[in-house]
PyMOL Python script that loads the backbone (N, CA, C, O; Angstrom):
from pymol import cmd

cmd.read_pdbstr("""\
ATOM      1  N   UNK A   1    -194.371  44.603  81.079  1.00  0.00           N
ATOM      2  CA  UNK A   1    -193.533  43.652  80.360  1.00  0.00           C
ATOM      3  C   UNK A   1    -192.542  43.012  81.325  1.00  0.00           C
ATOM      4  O   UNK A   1    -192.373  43.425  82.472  1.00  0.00           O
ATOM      5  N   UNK A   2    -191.889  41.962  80.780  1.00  0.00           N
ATOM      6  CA  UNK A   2    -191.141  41.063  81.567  1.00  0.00           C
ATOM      7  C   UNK A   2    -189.648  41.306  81.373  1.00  0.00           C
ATOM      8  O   UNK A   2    -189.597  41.547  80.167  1.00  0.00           O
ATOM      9  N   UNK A   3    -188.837  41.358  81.678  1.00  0.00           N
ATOM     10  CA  UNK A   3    -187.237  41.408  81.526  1.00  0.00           C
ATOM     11  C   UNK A   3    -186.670  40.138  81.363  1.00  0.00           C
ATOM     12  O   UNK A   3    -186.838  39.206  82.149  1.00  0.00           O
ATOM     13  N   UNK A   4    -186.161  40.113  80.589  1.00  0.00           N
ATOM     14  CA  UNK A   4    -185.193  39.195  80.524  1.00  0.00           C
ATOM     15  C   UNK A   4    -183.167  39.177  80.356  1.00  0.00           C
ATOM     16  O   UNK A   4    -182.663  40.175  79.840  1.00  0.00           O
ATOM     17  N   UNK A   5    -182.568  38.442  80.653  1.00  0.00           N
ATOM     18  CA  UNK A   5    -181.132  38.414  80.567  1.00  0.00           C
ATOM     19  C   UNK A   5    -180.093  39.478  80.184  1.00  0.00           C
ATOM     20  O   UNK A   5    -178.981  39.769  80.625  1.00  0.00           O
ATOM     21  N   UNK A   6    -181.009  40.032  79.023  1.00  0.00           N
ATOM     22  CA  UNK A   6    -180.880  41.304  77.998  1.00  0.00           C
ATOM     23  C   UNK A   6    -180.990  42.261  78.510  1.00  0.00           C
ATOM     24  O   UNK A   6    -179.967  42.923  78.689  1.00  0.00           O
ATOM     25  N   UNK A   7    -182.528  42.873  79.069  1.00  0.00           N
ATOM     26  CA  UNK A   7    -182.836  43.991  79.670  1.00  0.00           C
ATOM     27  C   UNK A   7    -183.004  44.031  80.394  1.00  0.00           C
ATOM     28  O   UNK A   7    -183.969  44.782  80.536  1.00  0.00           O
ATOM     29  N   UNK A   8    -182.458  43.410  81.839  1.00  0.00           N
ATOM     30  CA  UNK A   8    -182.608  43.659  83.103  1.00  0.00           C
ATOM     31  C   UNK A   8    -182.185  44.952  83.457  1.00  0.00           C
ATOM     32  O   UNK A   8    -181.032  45.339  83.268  1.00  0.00           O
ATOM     33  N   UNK A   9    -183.568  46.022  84.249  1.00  0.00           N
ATOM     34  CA  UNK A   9    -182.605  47.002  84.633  1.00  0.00           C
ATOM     35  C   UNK A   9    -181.983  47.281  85.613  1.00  0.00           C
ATOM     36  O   UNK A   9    -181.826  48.419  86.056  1.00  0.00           O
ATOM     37  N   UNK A  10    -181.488  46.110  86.135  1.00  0.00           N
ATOM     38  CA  UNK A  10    -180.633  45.905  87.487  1.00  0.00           C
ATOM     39  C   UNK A  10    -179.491  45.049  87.577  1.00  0.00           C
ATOM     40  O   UNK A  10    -179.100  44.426  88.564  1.00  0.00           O
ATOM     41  N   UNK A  11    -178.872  45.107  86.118  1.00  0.00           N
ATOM     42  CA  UNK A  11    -177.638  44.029  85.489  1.00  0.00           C
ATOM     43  C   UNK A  11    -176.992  45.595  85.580  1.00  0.00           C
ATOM     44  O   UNK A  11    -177.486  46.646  85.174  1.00  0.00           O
ATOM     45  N   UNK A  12    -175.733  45.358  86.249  1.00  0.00           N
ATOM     46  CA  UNK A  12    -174.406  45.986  86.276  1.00  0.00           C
ATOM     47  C   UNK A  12    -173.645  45.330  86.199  1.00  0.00           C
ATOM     48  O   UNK A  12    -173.907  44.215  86.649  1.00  0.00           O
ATOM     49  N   UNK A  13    -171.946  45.568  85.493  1.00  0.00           N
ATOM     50  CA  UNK A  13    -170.319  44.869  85.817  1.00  0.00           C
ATOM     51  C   UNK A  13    -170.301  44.093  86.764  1.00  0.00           C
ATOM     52  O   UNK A  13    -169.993  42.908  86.634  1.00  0.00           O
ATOM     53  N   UNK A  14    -170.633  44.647  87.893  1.00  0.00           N
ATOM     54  CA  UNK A  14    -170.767  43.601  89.320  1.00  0.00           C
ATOM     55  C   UNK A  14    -171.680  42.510  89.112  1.00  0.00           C
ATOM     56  O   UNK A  14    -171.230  41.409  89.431  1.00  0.00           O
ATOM     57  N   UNK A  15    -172.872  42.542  88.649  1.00  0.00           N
ATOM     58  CA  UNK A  15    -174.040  41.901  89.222  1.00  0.00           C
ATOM     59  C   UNK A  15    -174.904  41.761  88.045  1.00  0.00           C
ATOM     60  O   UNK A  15    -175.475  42.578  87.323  1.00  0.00           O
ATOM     61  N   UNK A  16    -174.828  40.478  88.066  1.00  0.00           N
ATOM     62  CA  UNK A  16    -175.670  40.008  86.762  1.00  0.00           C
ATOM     63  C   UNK A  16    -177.026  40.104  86.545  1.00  0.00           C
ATOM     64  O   UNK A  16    -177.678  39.601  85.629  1.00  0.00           O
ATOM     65  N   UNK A  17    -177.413  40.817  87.498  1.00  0.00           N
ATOM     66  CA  UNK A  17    -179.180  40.920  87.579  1.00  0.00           C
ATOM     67  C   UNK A  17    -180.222  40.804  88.233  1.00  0.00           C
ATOM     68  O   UNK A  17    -179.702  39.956  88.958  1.00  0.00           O
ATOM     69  N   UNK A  18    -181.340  40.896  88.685  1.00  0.00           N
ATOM     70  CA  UNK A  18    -182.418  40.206  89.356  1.00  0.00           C
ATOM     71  C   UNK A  18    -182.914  38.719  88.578  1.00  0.00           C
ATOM     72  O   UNK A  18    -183.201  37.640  89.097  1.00  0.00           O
ATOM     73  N   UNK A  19    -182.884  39.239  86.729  1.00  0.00           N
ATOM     74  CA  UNK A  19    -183.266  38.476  86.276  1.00  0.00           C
ATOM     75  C   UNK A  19    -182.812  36.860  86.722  1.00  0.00           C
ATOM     76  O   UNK A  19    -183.503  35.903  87.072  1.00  0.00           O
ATOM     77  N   UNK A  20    -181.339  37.019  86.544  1.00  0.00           N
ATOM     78  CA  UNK A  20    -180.392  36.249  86.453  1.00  0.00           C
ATOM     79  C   UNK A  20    -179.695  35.563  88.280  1.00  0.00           C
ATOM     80  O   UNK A  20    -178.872  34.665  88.461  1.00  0.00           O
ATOM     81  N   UNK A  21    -180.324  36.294  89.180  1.00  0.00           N
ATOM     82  CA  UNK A  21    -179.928  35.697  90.182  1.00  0.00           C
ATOM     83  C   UNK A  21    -181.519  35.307  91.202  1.00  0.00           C
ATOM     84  O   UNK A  21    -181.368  34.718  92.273  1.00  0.00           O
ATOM     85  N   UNK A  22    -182.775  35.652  90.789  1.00  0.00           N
ATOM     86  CA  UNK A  22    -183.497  35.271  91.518  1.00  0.00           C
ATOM     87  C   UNK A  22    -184.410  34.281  90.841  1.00  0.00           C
ATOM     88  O   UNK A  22    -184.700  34.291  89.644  1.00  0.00           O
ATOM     89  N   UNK A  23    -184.891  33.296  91.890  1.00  0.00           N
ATOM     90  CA  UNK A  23    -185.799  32.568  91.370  1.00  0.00           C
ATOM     91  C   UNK A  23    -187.082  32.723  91.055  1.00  0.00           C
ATOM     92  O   UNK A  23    -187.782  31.896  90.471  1.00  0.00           O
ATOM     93  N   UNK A  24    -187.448  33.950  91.498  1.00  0.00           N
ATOM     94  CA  UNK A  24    -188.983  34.288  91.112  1.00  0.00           C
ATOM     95  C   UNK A  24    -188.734  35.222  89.813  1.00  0.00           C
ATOM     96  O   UNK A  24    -189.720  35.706  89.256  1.00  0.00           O
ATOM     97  N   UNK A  25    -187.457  35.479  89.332  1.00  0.00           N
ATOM     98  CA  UNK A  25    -187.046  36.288  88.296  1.00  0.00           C
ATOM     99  C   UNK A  25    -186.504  35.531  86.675  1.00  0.00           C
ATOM    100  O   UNK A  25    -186.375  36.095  85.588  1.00  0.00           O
ATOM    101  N   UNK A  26    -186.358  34.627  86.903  1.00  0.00           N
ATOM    102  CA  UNK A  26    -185.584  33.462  86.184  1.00  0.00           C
ATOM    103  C   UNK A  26    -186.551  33.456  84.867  1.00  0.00           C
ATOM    104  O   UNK A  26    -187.762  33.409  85.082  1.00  0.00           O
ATOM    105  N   UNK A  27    -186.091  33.501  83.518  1.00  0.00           N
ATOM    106  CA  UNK A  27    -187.269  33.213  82.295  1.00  0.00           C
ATOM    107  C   UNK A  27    -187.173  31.540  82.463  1.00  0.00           C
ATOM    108  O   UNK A  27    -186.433  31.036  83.308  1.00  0.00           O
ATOM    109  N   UNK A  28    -187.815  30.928  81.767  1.00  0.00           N
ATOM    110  CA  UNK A  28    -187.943  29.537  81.860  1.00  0.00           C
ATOM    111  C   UNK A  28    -189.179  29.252  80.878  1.00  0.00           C
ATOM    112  O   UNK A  28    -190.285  29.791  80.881  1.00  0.00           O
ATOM    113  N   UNK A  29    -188.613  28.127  79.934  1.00  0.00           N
ATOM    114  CA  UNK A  29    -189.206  27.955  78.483  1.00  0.00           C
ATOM    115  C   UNK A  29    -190.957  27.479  78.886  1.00  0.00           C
ATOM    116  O   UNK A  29    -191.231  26.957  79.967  1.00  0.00           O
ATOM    117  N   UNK A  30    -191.971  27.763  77.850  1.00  0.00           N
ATOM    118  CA  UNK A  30    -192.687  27.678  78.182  1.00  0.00           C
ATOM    119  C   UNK A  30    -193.165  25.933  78.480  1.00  0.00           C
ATOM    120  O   UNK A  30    -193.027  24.842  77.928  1.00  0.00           O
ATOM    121  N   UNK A  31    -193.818  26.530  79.759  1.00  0.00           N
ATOM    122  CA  UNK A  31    -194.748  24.958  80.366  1.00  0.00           C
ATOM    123  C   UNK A  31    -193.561  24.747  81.625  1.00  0.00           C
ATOM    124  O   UNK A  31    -193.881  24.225  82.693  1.00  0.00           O
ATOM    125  N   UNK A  32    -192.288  25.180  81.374  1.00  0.00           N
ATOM    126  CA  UNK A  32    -191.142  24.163  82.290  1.00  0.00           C
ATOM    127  C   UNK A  32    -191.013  25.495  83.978  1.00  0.00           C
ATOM    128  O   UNK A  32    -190.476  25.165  85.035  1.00  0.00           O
ATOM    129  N   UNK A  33    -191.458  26.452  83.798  1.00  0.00           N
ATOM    130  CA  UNK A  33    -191.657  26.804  84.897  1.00  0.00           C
ATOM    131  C   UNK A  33    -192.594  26.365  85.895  1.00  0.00           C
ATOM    132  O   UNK A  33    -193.538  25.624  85.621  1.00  0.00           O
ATOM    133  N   UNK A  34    -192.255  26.991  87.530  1.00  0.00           N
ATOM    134  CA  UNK A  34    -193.452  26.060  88.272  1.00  0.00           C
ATOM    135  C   UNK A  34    -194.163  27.410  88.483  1.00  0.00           C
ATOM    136  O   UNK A  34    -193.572  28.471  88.277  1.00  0.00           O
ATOM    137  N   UNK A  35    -195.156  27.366  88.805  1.00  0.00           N
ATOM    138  CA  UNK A  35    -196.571  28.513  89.120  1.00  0.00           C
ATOM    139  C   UNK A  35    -195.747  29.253  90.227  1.00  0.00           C
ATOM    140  O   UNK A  35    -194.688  28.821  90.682  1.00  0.00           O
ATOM    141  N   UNK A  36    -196.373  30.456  90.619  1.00  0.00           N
ATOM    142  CA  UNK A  36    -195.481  31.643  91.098  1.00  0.00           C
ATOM    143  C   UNK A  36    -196.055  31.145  92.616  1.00  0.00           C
ATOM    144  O   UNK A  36    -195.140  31.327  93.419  1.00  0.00           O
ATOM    145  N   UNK A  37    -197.492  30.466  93.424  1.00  0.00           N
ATOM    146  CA  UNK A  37    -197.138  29.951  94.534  1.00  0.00           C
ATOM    147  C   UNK A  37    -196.748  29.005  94.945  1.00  0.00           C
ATOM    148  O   UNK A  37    -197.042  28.490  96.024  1.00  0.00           O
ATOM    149  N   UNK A  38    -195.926  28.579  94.038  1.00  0.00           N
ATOM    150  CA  UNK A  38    -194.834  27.342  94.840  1.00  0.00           C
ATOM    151  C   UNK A  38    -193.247  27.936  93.967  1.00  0.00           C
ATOM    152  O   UNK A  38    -192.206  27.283  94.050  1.00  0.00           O
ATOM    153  N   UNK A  39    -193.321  28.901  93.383  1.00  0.00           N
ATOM    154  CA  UNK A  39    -192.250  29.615  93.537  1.00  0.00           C
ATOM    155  C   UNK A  39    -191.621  30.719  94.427  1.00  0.00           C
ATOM    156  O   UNK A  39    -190.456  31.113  94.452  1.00  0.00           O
ATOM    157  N   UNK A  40    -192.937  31.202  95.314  1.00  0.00           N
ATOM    158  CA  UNK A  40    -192.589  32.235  96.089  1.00  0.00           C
ATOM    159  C   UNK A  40    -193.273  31.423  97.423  1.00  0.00           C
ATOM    160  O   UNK A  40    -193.805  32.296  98.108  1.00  0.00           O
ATOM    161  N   UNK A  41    -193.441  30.240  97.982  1.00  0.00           N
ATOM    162  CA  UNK A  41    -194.073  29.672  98.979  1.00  0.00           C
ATOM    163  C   UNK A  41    -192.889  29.611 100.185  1.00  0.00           C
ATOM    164  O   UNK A  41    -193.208  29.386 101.353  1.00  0.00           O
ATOM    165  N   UNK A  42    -192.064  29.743  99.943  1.00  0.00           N
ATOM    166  CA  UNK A  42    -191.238  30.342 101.488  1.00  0.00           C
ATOM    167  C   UNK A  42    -191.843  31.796 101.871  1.00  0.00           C
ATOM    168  O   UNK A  42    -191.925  32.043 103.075  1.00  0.00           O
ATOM    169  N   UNK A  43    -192.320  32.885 100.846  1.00  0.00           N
ATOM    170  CA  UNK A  43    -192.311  33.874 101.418  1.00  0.00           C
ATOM    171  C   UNK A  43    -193.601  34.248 101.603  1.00  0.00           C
ATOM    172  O   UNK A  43    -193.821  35.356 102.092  1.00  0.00           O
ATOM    173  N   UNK A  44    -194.837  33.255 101.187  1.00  0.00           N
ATOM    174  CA  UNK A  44    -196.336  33.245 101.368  1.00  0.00           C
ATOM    175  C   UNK A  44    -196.345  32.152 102.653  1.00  0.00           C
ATOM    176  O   UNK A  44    -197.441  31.945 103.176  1.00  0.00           O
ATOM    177  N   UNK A  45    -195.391  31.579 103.079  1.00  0.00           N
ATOM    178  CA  UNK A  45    -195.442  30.631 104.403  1.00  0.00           C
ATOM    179  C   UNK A  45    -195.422  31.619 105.212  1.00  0.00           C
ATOM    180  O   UNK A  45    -196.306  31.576 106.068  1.00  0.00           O
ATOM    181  N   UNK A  46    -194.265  33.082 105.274  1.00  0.00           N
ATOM    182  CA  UNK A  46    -193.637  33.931 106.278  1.00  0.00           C
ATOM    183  C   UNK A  46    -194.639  34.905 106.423  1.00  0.00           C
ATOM    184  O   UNK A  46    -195.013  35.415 107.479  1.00  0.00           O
ATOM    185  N   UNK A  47    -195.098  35.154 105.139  1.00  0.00           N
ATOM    186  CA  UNK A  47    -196.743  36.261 105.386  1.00  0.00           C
ATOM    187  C   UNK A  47    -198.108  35.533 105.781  1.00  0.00           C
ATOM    188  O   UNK A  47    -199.117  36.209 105.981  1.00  0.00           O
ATOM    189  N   UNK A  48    -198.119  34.287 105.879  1.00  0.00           N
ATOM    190  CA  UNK A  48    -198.937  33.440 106.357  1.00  0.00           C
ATOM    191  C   UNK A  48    -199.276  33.242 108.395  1.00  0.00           C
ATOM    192  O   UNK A  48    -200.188  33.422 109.202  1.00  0.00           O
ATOM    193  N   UNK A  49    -197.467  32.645 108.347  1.00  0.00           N
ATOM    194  CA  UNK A  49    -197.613  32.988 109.512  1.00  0.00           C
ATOM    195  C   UNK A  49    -197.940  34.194 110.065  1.00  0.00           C
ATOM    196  O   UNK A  49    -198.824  34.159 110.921  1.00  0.00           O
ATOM    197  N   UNK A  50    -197.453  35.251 109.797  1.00  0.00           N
ATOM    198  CA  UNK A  50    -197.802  36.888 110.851  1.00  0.00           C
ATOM    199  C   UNK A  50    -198.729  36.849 110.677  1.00  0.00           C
ATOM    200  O   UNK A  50    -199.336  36.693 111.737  1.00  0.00           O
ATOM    201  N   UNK A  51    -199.787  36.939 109.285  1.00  0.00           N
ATOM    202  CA  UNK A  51    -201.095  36.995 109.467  1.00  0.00           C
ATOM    203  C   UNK A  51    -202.146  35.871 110.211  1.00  0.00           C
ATOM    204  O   UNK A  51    -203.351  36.011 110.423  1.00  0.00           O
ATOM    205  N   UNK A  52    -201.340  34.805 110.505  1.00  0.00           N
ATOM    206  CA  UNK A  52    -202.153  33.805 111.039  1.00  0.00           C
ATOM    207  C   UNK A  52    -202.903  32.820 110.035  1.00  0.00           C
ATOM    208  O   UNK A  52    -203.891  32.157 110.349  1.00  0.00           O
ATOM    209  N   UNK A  53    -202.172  32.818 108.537  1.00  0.00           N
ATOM    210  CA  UNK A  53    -203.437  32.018 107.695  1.00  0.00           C
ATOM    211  C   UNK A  53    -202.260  31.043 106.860  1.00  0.00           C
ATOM    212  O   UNK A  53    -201.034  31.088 106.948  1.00  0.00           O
ATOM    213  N   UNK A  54    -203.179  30.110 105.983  1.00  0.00           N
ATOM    214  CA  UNK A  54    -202.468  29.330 105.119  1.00  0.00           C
ATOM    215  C   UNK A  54    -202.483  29.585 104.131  1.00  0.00           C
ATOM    216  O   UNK A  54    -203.293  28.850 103.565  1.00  0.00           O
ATOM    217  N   UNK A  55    -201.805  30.608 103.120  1.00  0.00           N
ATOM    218  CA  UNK A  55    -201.830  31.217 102.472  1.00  0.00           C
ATOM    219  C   UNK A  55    -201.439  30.470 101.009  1.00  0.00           C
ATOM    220  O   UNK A  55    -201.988  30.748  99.943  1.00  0.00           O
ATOM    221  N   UNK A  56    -200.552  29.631 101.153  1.00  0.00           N
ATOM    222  CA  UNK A  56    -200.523  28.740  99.773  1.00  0.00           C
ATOM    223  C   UNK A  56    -201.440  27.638  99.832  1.00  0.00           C
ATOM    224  O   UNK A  56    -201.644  26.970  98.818  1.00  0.00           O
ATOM    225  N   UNK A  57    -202.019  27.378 100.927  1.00  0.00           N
ATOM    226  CA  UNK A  57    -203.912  26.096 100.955  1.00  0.00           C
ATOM    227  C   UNK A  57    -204.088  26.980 100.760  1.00  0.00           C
ATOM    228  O   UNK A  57    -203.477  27.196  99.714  1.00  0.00           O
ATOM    229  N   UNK A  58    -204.680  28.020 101.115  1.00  0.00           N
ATOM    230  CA  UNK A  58    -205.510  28.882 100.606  1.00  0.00           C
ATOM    231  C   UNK A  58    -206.067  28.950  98.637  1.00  0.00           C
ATOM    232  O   UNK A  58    -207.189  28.714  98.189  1.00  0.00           O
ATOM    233  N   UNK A  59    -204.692  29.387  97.796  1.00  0.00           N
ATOM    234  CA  UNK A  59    -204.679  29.378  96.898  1.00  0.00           C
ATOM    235  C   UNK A  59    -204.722  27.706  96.062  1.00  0.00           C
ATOM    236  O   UNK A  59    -205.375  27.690  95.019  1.00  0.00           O
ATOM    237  N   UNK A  60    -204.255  26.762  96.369  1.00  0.00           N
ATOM    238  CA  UNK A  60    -204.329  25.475  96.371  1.00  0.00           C
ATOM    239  C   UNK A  60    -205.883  25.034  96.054  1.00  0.00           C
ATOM    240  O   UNK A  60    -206.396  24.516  95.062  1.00  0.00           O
ATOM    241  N   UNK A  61    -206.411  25.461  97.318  1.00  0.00           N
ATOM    242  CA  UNK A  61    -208.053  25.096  97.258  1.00  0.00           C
ATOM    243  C   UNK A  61    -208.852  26.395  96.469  1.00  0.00           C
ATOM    244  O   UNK A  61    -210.065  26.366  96.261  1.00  0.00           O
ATOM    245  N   UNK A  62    -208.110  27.353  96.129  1.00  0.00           N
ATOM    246  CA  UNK A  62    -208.701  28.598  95.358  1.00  0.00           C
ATOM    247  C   UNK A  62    -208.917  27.501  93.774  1.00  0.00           C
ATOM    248  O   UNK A  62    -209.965  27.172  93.218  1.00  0.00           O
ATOM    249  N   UNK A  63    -207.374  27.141  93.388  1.00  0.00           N
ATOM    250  CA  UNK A  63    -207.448  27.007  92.433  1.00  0.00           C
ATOM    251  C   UNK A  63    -208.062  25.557  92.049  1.00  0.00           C
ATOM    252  O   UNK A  63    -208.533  25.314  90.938  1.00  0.00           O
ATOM    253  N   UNK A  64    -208.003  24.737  92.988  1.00  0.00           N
ATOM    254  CA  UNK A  64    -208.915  23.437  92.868  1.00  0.00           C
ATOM    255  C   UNK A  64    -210.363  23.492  92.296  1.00  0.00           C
ATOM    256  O   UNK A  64    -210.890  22.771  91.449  1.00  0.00           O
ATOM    257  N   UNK A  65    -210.974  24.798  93.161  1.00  0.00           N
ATOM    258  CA  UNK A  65    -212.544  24.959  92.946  1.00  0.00           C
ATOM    259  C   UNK A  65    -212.606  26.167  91.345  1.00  0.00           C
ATOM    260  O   UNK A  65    -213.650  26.541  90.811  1.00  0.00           O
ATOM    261  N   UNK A  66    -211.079  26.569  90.868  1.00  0.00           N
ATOM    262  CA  UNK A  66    -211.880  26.907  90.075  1.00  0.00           C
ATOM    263  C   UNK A  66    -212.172  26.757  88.711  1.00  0.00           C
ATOM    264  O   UNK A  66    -213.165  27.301  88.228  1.00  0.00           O
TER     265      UNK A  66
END
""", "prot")
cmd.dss("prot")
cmd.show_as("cartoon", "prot")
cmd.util.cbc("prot")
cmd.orient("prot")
């Protein structure tokens, strides 16, 4: 299941959350979110590079052909 605003279990006094402070964590009404690789494509660029590949073309042309 998914967390939201409510049940984050990483909302403390200090710190409002994962939900609530990350962008790959964020709820967002349906349709108005963007797809999770161009939400997490800084960090599929950084595992791209070490591994040597293009990891969001990759999925791009995954999802083109399918």
């Amino acid at each position: 299941t998914l967390n939201d605003e409510e049940t984050d279990p990483h909302k403390f006094p200090d710190y409002d959350g994962f939900v609530s402070r990350t962008h790959c964590g964020k709820i967002c009404a349906e349709g108005e979110g963007k797809p999770a690789y161009q939400t997490l494509k800084p960090e599929l660029d950084m595992l791209g590079r070490i591994g040597g590949r293009n990891l969001t073309g990759e999925i791009v042309e995954w999802l083109e052909n399918e």
